[in-house]
Every structure is written in structure tokens, then in C-alpha cells.
C-alpha positions as CSV (number, residue, x, y, z in Angstrom):
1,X,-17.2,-103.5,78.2
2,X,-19.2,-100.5,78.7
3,X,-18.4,-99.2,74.7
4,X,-19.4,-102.6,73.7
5,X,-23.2,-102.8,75.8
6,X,-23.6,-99.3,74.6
7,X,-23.3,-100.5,71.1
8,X,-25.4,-103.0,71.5
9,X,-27.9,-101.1,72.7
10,X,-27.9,-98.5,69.9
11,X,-27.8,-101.6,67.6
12,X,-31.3,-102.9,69.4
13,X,-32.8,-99.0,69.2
14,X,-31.8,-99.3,65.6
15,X,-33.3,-102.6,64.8
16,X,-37.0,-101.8,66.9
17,X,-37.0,-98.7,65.1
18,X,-36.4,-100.0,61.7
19,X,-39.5,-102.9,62.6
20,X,-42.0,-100.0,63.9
21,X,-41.1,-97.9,60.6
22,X,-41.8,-101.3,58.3
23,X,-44.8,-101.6,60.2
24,X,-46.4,-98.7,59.9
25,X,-44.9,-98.0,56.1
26,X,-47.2,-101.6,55.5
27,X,-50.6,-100.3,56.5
28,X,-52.6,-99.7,53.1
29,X,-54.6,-96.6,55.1
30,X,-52.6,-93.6,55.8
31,X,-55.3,-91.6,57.8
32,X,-59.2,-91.2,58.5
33,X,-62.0,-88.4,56.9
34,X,-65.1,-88.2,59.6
35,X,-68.1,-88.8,57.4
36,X,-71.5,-87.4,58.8
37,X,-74.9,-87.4,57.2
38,X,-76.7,-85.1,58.8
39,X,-80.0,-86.6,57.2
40,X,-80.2,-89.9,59.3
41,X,-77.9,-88.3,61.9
42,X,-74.2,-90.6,61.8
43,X,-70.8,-89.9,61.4
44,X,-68.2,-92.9,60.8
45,X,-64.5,-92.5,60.2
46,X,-63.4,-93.1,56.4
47,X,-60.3,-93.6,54.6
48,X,-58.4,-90.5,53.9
49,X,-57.9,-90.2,50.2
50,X,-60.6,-92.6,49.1
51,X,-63.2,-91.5,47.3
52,X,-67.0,-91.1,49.3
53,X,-70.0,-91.7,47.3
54,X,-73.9,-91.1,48.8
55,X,-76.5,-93.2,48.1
56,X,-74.3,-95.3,45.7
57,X,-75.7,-98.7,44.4
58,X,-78.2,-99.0,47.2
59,X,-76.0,-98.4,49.9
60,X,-76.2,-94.7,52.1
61,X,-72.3,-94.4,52.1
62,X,-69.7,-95.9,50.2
63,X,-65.9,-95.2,50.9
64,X,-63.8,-96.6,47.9
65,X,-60.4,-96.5,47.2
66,X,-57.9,-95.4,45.0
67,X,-56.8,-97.6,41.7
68,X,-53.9,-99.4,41.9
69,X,-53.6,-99.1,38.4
70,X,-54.7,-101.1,35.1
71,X,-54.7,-104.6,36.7
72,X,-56.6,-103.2,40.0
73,X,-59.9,-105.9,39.4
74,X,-60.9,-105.1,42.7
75,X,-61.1,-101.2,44.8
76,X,-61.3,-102.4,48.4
77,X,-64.4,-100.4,50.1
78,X,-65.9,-99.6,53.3
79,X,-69.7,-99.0,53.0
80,X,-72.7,-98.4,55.6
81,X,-76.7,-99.6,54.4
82,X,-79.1,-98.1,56.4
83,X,-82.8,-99.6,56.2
84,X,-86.1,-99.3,57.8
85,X,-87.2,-102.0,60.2
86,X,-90.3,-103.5,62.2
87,X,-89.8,-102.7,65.6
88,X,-90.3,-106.0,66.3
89,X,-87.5,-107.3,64.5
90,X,-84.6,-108.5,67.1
91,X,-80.9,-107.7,66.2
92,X,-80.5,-111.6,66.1
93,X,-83.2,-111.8,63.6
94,X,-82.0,-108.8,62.0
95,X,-78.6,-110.7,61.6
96,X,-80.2,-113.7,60.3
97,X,-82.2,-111.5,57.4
98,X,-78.6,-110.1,56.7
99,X,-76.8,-113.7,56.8
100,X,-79.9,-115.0,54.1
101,X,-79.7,-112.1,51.8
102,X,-75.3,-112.4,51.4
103,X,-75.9,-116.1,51.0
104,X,-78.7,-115.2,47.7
105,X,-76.4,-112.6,46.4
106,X,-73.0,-114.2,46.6
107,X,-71.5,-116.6,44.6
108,X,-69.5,-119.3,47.3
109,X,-70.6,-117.7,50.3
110,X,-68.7,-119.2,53.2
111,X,-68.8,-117.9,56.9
112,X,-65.2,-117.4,58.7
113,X,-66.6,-116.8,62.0
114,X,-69.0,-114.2,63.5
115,X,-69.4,-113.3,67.5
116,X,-71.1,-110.2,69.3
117,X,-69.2,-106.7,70.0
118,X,-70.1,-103.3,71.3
119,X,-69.8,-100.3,69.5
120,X,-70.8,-96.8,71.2
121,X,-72.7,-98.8,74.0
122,X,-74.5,-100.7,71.2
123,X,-74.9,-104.2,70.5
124,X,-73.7,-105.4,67.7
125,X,-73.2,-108.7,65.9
126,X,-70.2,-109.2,63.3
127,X,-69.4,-111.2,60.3
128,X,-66.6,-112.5,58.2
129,X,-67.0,-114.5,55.3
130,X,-66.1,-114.5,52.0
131,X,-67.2,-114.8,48.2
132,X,-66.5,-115.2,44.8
133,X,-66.2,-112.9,41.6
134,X,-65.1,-113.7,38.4
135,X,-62.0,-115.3,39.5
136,X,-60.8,-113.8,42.5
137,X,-62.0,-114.4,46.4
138,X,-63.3,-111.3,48.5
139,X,-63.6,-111.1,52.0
140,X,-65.7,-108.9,54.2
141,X,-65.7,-107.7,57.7
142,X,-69.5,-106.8,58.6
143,X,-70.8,-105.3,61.8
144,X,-74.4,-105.4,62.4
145,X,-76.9,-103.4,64.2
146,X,-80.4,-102.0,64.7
147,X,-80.9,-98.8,66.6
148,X,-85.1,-97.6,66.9
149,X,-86.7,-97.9,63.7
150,X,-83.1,-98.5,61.6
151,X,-81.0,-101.8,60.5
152,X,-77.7,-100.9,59.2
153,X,-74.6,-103.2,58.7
154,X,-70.9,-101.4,58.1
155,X,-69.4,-103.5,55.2
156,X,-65.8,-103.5,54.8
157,X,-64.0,-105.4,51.8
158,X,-61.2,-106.3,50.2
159,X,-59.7,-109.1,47.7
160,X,-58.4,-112.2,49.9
161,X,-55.2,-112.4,49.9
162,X,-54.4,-108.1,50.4
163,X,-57.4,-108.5,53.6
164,X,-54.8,-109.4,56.0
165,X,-53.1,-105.9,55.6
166,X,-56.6,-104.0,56.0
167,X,-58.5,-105.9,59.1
168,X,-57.1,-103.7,61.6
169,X,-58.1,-100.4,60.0
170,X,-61.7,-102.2,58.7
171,X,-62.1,-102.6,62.7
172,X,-61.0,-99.4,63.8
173,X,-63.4,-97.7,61.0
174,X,-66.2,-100.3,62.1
175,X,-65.7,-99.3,65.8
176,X,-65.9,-95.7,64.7
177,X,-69.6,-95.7,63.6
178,X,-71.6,-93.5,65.8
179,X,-75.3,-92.2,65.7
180,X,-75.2,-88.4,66.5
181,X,-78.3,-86.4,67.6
182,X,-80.0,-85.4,64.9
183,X,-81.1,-81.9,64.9
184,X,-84.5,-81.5,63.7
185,X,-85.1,-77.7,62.6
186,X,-89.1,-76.9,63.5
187,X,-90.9,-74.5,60.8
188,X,-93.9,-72.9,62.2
189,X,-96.4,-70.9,59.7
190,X,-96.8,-67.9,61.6
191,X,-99.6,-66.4,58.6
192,X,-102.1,-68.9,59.6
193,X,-101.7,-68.4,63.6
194,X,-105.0,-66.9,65.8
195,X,-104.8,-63.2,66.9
């Protein structure tokens, strides 16, 4: 009886161990690459292997992957805009500018849902929705935010059907975003100072 239980259990060990394995083997993001610009004063955590691109089409940051190969239509990418802003502009207002401008730019723009988070003790709204191009669907994962003079919104993307498999690690790199202290490096002109 005891022979039998204790196969059982080694049988059980064997099968959770096999499922965490799969599991892990199924995420499409191995590891993460701390990105900082020192400039604007953030860091973010990026794919490892993907390739990191500043001040790319408009946007401060882009993170884009790897090709699948010939057929690869679509590189899945994580990318942070960073703008200037009115102080007076709320982050709900903020969100709404961000909401008008995807809805102009996108071909069958349609929300998924949306809903407030925190991320370093700051408020943040997020989005999912998703779009058109050429034939395939794309969906993104954006968090939105406004810290002192800057709007930014963390874009994560990836084609329909393979988002599934990338919304945890889109959330975890979202949640990673963090404004460091910038460190501002005073230059004095001694040659013009009064003896």
C-alpha cells in the first residue's frame, strides 16, 4: 500500500513538474534588459534579446523584437512616448487626448477595456484595444501617465491572436517604468567671476 501511494506521488511530482516546465518553455520573453535614459531621467525593463532603438519613429524608446523569419508580418514591440504637457492638463484629459489621437491613426480602432492602476506610487490609466493593418489584427496594452511637465504612455503590441502569450510580460514591463532622479551636472564659468 505504501509502494503504491509512493508511486503515486512521484507520478503527481512528475506530472506538476512537467506543467511548470511547459509553462514556462511557452512564454515568448526569456528575460529583461533595464533601459535608462539618462536625458529625461527613466529606466523601464525591456526584453532581453530584442533590439532597443532611441528616438525611433517619434517615439523616445522602442524595444522590438526578433524576426520570426520570412513570414514574420508583424515584430511585437514595447515602446515609451514621452511629450511635453500644459500643466493644466489632467491625467484624465491627458487619456482622452491619447484615446482621440489612436482612434485618427488606426484603422478599426476598438476599445477592449481600460480601468486605473498604480505604477511607482503613480496614477495611471490603461488601455487595451485593438486595430487593423493590412490584413492582420494588433492589439495593445497602453499605460498612461503624466508626471510634472511630461505625458508619456508605455505601448506594448503584438499581432492578436500571439497577444495572449505576451500580456503577462507587457504588464510586468509596464509596471516596471520608473522616473529616476535626474542628475543635473551645474557648469559654472569661473573666468567671468568678481575678485
Amino acid at each position: 500500500m505504501k509502494k503504491i501511494q509512493f508511486k503515486l506521488s512521484l507520478i503527481a511530482i512528475g506530472i506538476i513538474v512537467i506543467f511548470a516546465l511547459n509553462s514556462c518553455a511557452n512564454s515568448p520573453i526569456s528575460g529583461y534588459t533595464k533601459f535608462k535614459n539618462e536625458t529625461i531621467g527613466f529606466s523601464i525593463d525591456m526584453p532581453e534579446g530584442w533590439n532597443i532603438l532611441e528616438n525611433y519613429m517619434g517615439v523616445t524608446v522602442a524595444s522590438i523584437s526578433p524576426s520570426d523569419g520570412p513570414d514574420d508580418n508583424y515584430r511585437e514591440n514595447v515602446n515609451v512616448f514621452i511629450e511635453l504637457i500644459p500643466d493644466t492638463l489632467s491625467l484624465e484629459q491627458y487619456y482622452q487626448t491619447n484615446i482621440t489621437r489612436i482612434n485618427q491613426s488606426s484603422v478599426d480602432y476598438k476599445e477592449i477595456g481600460n480601468g486605473d492602476t498604480k505604477i511607482n506610487d503613480l496614477k495611471v490609466k490603461w488601455l487595451l484595444y485593438s486595430y487593423s493593418m493590412g490584413e492582420q489584427k494588433i492589439k495593445v496594452l497602453s499605460y498612461i501617465l503624466i508626471k510634472g511637465k511630461f505625458g508619456l504612455s508605455i505601448n506594448c503590441s503584438a499581432v492578436s491572436d500571439k497577444f495572449p502569450g505576451y500580456q503577462k510580460d507587457f504588464e510586468k514591463i509596464g509596471h516596471s517604468f520608473k522616473f529616476e532622479r535626474v542628475k543635473v551636472k551645474l557648469q559654472i564659468d569661473t573666468s567671468k567671476t568678481d575678485k
